[in-house]
C-alpha positions in Angstrom: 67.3 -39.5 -6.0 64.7 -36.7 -6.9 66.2 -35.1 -3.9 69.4 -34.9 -4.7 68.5 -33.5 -8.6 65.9 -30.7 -6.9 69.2 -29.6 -4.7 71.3 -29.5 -7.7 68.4 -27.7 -10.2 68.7 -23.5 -9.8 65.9 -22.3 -8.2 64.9 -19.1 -9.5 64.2 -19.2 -13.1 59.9 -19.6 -12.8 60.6 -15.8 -11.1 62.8 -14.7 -14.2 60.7 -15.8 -16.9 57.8 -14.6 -15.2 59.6 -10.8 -14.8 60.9 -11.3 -18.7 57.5 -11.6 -19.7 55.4 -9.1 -17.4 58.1 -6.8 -18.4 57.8 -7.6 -22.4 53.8 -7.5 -21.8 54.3 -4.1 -20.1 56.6 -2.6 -22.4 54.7 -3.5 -25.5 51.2 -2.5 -24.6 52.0 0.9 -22.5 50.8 2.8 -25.3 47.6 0.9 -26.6 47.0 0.7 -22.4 47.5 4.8 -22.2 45.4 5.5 -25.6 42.0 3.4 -23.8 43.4 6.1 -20.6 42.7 9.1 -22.7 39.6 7.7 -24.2 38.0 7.2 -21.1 39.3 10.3 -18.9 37.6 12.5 -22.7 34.3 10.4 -21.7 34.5 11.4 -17.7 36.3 8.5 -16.4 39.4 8.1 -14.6 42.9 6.9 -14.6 43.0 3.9 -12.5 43.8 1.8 -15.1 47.2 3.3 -16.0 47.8 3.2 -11.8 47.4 0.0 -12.5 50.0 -0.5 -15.2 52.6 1.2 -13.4 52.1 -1.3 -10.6 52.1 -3.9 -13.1 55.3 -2.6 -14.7 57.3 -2.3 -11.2 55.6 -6.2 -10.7 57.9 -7.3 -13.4 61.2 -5.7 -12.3 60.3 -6.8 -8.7 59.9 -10.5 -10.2 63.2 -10.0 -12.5 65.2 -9.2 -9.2 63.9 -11.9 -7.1 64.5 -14.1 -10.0 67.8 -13.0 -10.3 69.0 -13.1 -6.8 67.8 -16.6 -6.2 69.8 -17.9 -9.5 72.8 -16.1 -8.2 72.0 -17.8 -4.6 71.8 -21.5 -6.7 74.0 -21.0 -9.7 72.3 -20.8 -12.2 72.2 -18.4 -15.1 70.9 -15.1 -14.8 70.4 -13.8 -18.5 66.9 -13.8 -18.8 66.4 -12.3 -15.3 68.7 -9.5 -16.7 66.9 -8.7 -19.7 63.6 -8.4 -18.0 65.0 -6.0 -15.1 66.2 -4.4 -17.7 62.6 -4.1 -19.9 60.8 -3.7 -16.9 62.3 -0.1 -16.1 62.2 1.1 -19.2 58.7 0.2 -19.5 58.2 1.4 -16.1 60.0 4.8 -16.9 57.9 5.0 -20.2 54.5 4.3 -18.3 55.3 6.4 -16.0 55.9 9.2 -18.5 53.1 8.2 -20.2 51.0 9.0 -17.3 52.5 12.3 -16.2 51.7 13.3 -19.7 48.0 11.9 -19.5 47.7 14.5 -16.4 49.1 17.2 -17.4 46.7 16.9 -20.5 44.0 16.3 -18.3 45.0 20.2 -16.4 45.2 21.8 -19.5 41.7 20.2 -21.1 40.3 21.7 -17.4 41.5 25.1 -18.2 40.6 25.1 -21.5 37.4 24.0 -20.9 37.0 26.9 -18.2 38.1 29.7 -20.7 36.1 28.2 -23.4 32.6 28.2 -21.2 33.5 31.5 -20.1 33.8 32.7 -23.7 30.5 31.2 -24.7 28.6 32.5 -21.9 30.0 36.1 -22.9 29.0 35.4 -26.3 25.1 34.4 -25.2 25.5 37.5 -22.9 26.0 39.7 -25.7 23.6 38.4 -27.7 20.7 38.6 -25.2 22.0 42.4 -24.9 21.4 42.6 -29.0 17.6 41.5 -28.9 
């Protein structure tokens, strides 16, 4: 009998909700996730951790998919899979931005940074030349 009621039940929906909320998690905390980024790249550290939250943002749509091919597959419904495809690219497109912009802050702090030492060793330059 438990058989017959697993063959019946879609198959499918642990994938959606588990894409629905990935993607919701991902979407929600991009910008608290991009903020520690900067903090750590202005102390000397990397960006591995928004890497990471890319991945985990194309982790969620990967999940909604799966999710919501196997409901189609079983027949079951396919809203919640939907919604998180759905949030999970835009919070993938929005990380990704998000990181793009972290870098190209990251060139222009470099460049600044070079102008900015060359300035100050003219400055001690000129006034070593004044004493």
């Amino acid at each position: 009998m438990s058989e017959e009621n697993n063959a019946m039940q879609p198959q499918g929906k642990g994938l959606a909700i588990g894409g629905f909320i990935l993607s919701l998690v991902g979407l929600i905390f991009t910008s608290v996730v991009m903020a520690i980024v900067m903090a750590n790249m202005m102390t000397g550290g990397g960006k591995g951790l928004a890497y990471f939250w890319v991945v985990l943002c194309l982790a969620s749509v990967a999940l909604s998919v799966m999710g919501m091919m196997k409901l189609g597959k079983t027949g079951g419904k396919k809203g919640l899979a939907i919604a998180g495809m759905i949030i999970g690219i835009v919070a993938t497109i929005w990380a990704v931005l998000a990181l793009l912009g972290l870098s190209a802050m990251e060139g222009m702090a470099n460049e600044v940074g070079a102008d900015a030492l060359n300035e100050l060793n003219n400055s001690l330059n000129q006034l070593n030349e004044l004493n």
